[in-house]
ZADREN-163320 format. One line per field, with one value per atom (N, C-alpha, C): x, y, z; residue in three letters; atom name. Coordinates in Angstrom, 1 decimal. Layout:
# ZADREN-163320
xx = X	... .
yy = Y	... .
zz = Z	... .
rest = ALA	... .
atom = CA	... .
//
This chain:
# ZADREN-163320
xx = -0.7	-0.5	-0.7	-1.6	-1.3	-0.5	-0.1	0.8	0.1	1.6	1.2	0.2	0.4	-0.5	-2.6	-1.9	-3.9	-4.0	-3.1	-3.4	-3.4	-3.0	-3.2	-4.7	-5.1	-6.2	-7.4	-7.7	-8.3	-8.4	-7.2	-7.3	-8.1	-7.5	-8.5	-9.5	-9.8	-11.5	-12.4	-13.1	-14.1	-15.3	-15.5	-16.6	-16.2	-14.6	-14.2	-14.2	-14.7	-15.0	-13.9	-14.2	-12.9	-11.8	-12.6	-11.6	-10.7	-11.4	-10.4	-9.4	-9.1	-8.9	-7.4	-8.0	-6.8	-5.8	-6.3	-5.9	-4.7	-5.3	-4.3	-3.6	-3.2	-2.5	-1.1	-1.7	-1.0	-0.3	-1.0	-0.2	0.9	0.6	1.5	3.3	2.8	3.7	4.6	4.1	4.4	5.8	4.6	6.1	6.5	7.0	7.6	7.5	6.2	6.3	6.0	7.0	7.5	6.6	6.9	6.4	4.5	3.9	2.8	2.4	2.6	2.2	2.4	3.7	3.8	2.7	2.3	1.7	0.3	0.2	-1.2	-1.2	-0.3	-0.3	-0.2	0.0	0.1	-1.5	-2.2	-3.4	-4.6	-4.5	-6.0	-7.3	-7.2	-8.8	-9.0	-7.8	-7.9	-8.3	-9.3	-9.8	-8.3	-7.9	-7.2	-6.5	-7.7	-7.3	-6.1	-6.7	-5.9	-4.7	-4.4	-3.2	-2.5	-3.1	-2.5	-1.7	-2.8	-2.4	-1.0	-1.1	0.4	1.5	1.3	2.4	2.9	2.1	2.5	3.0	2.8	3.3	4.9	5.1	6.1	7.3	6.7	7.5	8.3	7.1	7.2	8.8	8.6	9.6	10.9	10.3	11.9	12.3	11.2	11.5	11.3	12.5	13.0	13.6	13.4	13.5	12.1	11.3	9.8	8.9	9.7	8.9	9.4	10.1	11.4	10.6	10.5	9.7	8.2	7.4	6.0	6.6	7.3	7.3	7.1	8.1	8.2	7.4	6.2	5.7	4.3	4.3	3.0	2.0	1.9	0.4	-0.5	0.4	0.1	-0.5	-1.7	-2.2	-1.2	-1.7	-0.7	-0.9	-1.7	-1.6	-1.1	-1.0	-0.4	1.4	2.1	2.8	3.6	2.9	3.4	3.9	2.5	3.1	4.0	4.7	5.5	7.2	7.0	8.4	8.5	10.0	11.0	11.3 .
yy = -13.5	-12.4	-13.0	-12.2	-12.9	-12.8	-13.2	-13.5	-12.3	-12.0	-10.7	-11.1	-12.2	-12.7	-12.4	-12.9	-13.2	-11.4	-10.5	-9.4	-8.5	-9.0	-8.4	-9.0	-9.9	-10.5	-9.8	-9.5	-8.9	-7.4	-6.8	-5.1	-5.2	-6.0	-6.1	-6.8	-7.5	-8.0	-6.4	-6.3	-5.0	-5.4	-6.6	-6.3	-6.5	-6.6	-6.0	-4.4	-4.5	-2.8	-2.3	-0.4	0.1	0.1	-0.2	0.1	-1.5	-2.2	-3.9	-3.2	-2.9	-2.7	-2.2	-0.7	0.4	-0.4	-1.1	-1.8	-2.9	-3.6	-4.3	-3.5	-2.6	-1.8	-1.3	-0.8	-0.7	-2.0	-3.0	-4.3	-4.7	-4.6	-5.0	-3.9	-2.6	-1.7	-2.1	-2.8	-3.3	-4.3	-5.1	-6.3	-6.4	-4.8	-3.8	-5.2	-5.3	-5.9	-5.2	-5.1	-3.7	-4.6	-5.8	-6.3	-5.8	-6.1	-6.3	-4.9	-4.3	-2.2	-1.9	-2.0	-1.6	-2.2	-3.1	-3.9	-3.2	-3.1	-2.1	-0.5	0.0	1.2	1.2	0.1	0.1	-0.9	-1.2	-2.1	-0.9	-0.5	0.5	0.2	-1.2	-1.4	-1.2	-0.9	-0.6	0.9	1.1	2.2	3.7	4.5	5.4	6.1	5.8	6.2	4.9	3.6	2.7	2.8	2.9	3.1	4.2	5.6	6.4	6.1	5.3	4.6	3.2	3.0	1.9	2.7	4.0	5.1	5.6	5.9	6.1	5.5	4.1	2.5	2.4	2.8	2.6	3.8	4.8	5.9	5.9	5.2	4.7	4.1	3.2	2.1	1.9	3.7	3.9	3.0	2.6	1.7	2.6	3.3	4.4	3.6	2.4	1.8	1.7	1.2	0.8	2.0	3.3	4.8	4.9	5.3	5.5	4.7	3.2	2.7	3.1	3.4	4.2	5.2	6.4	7.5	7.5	6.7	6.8	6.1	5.2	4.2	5.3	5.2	6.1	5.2	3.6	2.8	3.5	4.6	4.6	5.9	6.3	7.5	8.2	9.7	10.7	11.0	11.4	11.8	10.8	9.3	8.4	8.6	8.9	8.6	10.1	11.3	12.7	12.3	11.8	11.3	10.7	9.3	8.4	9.2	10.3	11.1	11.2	11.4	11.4	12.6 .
zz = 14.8	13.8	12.4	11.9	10.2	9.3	8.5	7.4	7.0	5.6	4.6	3.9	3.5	2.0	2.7	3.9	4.3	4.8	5.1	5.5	4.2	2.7	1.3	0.9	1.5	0.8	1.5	2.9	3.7	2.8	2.2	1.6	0.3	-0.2	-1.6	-1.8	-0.6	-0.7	-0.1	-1.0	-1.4	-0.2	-0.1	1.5	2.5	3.0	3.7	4.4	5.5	6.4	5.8	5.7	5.6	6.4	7.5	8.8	9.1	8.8	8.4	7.5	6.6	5.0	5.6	6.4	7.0	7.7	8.7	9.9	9.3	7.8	7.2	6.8	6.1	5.7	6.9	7.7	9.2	9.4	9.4	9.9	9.2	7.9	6.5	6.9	6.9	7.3	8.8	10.0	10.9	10.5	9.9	9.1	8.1	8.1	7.1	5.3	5.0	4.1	2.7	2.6	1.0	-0.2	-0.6	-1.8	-1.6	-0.4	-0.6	-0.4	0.1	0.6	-0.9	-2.2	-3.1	-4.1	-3.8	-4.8	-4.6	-3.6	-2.7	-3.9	-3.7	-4.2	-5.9	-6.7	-7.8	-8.9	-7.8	-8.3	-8.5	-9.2	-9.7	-9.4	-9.0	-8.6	-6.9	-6.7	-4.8	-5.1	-3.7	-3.8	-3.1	-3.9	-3.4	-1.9	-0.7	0.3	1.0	0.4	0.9	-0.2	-1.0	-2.0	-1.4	-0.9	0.1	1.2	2.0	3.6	3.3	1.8	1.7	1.5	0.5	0.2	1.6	2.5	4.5	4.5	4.8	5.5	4.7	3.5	3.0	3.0	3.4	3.8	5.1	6.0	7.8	8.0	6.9	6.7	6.1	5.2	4.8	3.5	2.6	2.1	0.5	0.3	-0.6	-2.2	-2.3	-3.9	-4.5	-2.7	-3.3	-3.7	-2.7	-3.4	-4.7	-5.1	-6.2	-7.6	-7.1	-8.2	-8.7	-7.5	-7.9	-8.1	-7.6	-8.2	-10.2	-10.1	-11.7	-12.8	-11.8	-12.4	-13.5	-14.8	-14.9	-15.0	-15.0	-14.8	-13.5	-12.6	-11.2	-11.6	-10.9	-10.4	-10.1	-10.7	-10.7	-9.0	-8.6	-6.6	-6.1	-6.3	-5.5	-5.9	-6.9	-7.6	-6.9	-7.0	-6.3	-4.9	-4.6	-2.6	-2.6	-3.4	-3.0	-3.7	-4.4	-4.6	-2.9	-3.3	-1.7	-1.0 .
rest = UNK	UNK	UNK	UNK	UNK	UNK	UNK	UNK	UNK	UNK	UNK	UNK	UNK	UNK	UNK	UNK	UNK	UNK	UNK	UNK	UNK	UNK	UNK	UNK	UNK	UNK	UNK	UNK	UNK	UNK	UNK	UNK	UNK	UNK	UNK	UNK	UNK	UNK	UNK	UNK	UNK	UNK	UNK	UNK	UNK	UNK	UNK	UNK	UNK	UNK	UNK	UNK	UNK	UNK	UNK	UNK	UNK	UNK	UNK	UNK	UNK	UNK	UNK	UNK	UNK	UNK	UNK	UNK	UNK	UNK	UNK	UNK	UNK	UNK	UNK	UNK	UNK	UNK	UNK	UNK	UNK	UNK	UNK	UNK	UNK	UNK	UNK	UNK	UNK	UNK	UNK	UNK	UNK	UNK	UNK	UNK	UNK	UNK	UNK	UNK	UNK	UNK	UNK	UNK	UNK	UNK	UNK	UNK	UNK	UNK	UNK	UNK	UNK	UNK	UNK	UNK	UNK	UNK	UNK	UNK	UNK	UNK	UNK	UNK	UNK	UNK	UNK	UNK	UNK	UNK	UNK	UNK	UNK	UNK	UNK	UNK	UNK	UNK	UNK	UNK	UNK	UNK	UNK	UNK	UNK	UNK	UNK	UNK	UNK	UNK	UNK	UNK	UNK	UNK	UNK	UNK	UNK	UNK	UNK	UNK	UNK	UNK	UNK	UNK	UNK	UNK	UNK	UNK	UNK	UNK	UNK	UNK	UNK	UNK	UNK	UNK	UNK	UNK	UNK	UNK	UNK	UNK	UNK	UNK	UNK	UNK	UNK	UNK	UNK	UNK	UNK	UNK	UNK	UNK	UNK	UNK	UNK	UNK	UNK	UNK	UNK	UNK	UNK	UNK	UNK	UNK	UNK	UNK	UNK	UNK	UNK	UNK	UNK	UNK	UNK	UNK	UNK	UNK	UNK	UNK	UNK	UNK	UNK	UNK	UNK	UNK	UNK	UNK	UNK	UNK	UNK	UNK	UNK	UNK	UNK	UNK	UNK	UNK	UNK	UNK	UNK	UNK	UNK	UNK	UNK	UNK	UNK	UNK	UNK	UNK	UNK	UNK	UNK	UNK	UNK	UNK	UNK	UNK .
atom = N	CA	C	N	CA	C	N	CA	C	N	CA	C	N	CA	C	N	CA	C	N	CA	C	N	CA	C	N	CA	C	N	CA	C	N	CA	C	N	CA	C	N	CA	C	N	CA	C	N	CA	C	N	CA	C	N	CA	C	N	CA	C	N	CA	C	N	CA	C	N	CA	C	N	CA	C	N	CA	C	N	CA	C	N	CA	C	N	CA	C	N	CA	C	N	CA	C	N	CA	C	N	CA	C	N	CA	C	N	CA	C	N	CA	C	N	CA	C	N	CA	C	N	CA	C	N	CA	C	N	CA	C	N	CA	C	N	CA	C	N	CA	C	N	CA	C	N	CA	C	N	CA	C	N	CA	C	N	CA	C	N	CA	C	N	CA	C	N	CA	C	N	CA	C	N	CA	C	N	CA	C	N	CA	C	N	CA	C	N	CA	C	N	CA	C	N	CA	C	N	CA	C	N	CA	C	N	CA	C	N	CA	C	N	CA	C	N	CA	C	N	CA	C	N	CA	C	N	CA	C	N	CA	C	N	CA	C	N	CA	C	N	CA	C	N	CA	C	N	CA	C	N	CA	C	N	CA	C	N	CA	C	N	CA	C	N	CA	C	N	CA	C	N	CA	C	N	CA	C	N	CA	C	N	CA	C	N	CA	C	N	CA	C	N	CA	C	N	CA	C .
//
């Protein structure tokens, strides 16, 4: 299984397939790894559906400081930031 760090690097490398991209996203949420799913949802250069698919992953997980902090974050996309309210 890979580590978070190599399963964050897989999402934001851009020639990675989308479907690699999703799948890390999924995995990351697996081993409920809050730092990196958040970090996912707050990088503006990630394309939106995967910033979506970390807002899931971190809902999945119940991980309600790391919504709490996007909610309120305004550097974040306003649709990413509505989804991650509780």
């Amino acid at each position: 299984m890979p580590s978070a760090s190599a399963l964050f690097q897989q999402i934001v490398t851009k020639s990675a397939p989308r479907e690699t991209r999703r799948e890390a996203i999924r995995e990351l949420g697996r081993l409920e790894a809050v730092t990196q799913l958040k970090t996912v949802t707050q990088t503006n250069g990630i394309h939106g559906v995967f910033r979506r698919d970390a807002v899931t992953e971190l809902k999945e997980i119940g991980a309600m400081e790391a919504l709490e902090t996007i909610a309120q974050d305004r550097a974040v996309d306003t649709g990413i930031r509505e989804q991650a309210r509780i």
